[in-house]
C-alpha positions, 0 to 999 in steps of 0.5 A: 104587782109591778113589773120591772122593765129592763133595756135591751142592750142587745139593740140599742148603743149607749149615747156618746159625744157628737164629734165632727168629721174631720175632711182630707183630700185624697192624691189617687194612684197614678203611673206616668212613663216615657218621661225624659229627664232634660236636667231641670224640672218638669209639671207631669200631672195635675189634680184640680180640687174643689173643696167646700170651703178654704183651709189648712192642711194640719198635718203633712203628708208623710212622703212615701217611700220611693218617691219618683216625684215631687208634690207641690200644691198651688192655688191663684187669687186674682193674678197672684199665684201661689206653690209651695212644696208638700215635702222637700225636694232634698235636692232632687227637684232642679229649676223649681226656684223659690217653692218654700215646704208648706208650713200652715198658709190657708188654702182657698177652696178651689186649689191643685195638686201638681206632680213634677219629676225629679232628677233622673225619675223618667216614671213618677208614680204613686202605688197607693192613694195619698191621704192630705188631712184639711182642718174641714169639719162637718156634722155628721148626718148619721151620728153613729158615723165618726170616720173621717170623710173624703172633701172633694172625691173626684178631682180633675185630672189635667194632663195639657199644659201650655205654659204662659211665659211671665211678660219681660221687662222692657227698656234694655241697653244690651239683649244677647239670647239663645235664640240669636246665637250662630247654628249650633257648633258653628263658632262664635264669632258675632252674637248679635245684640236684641235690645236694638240698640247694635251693640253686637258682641262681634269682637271674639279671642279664640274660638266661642261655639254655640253648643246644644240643645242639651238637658242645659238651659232647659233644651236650649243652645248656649255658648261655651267659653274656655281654653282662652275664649272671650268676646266683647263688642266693638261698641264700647258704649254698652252702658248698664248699672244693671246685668243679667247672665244666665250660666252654667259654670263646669269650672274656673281657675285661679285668676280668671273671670267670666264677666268684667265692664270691658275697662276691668273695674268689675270682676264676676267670678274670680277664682282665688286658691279654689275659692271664688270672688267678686273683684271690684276695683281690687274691693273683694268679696268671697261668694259661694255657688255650685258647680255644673248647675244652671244659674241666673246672675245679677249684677246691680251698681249703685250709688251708696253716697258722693262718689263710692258706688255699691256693687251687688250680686244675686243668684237665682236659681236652685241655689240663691244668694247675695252678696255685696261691697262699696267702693271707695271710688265711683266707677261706672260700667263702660263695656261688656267682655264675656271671658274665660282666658284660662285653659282650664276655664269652662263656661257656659252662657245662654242669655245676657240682658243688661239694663240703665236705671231701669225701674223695680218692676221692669228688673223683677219682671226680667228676672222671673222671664229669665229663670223661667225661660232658662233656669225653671220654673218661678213659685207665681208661674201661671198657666194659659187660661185658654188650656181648659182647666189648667188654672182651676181660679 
């Protein structure tokens, strides 16, 4: 007689499908403190991982509730060097210029996570671990296991930053910096010109004063224009097609301006019934910026065909933007006068750097050292590779 025999289903698991584990990152609890908010962004903390191979990260991160910082991933390939945001800063994040939100980019297999504060936040701080899901799958080596699975458990913590200032562009016909600027609250009556060329603004109306340092400009001193300040240079030859100026504008009034090319062809900022414009050569154009914020504006005159040139203007910073209109009749800059007649008037200014057929690669290279130095932090700034551990290649 046969004997039936029967499974012990006491000890034994039914089969089932094999899945892969799926891999995440991990940001672990930290709690910074005795931070000062100088009004624009700073990098506080950074994790650098090693993952196994390159990814994606499927999914982001919820953003926790409370949030006292902004989390920002970054990686480098060669000398390209890539941020972008890990939620939005909804406004909070000053001088973080260019970092677009995460959307699907594969991410190299050594990368950073980096911690920056937010306006105001003097304490970022993460109460529980943050989980960052990856599209890394691995076999399990225990096929009873399917729970996901930590990639790189123990990132490195680096808390020394030495910031590698982006090299400028070279060339310039006028170079007014905030470190040529008189002793702070002395008046303004000579910015000498750094380019070499001795075209100091050395011809003021009124009384300019060099103010600072303050959470403007990112703590550097800068000259305040207002209540029918203005100041040009005695050289009229300041020839430019290209300019840059870096300002702050508290406001302006109906009729004035903070920039012209000294024969008043050109007018940056005219104020216009509460609206703002750029005046060329009675051609307007109405522009849109904020108030009370850092800014980098760049004027371009170009030629658009016999003799009508174009006039352009683009704003760096936490708000960007261009704008830009054609002459009828060629002009050509021939001065510089920084202005602000009108009482009410309050302006600004910590850099000016102006430019004559400069190259693209000489003007891309001054905008990023002039957002970087006054404005914030542009998406490709690098770090010094002698700081051990800053770049994580």
């Amino acid at each position: 007689m046969s004997q039936t025999q029967y499974p012990d289903w006491t000890t034994k698991t039914p089969a089932g499908f094999v899945n892969l584990r799926e891999g995440y990152f991990s940001l672990p609890v930290f709690a910074l403190s005795g931070h000062t908010w100088l009004g624009y962004t700073e990098l506080v903390r950074q994790y650098n991982y090693n993952a196994t191979t390159k990814f994606v990260v499927p999914t982001l991160p919820s953003k926790p509730s409370g949030v006292t910082f902004l989390l920002c991933i970054r990686w480098r390939v060669g000398e390209v060097v890539t941020r972008y945001k890990m939620w939005d800063d909804e406004g909070t994040a000053l001088g973080l210029v260019g970092a677009p939100v995460y959307s699907g980019q594969v991410i190299p297999k050594n990368f950073v996570l980096e911690v920056f504060t937010i306006l105001n936040e003097t304490a970022p701080a993460l109460a529980t671990a943050l989980t960052i899901a990856s599209s890394i799958r691995t076999v399990p080596a225990d096929y009873r296991v399917r729970s996901s699975y930590e990639d790189d458990a123990a990132p490195t913590v680096v808390t020394d930053y030495e910031v590698q200032m982006p090299a400028r562009g070279t060339g310039h016909t006028v170079l007014y910096e905030s470190e040529s600027l008189p002793a702070v609250g002395a008046a303004l009556a000579n910015w000498p010109d750094l380019s070499g060329n001795g075209r100091a603004l050395d011809t003021p109306t009124g009384t300019p004063t060099t103010v600072g340092p303050s959470t403007l400009f990112k703590n550097l001193p800068y000259a305040v224009f207002g209540s029918g300040d203005e100041i040009e240079p005695s050289d009229s030859g300041a020839g430019y097609d290209e300019i840059f100026i870096a300002c702050n504008i508290q406001t302006i009034v109906s009729g004035d301006y903070i920039l012209s090319d000294g024969s008043i062809v050109v007018k940056l900022l005219v104020a216009v019934g509460g609206e703002y414009q750029l005046s060329f050569n009675g051609v307007t154009v109405d522009i849109d910026f904020p108030l009370n914020t850092d800014l980098l504006f760049h004027v371009i005159y170009k030629s658009a065909g016999g003799s009508n040139i174009q006039i352009a203007v683009n704003v760096y910073g936490d708000y960007e933007a261009s704008y830009s209109v054609t002459l009828l009749v060629g002009v050509s800059p021939v001065g510089l006068k920084v202005h602000a007649a009108a009482s009410a008037s309050i302006v600004k200014i910590a850099a000016i750097s102006g430019f004559y057929q400069a190259t693209a690669a000489v003007i891309d290279a001054e905008r990023d050292y002039l957002i970087t130095k006054y404005i914030g932090w542009t998406t490709d700034l690098n770090f010094n590779a002698d700081v051990a551990g800053d770049d994580n290649p």
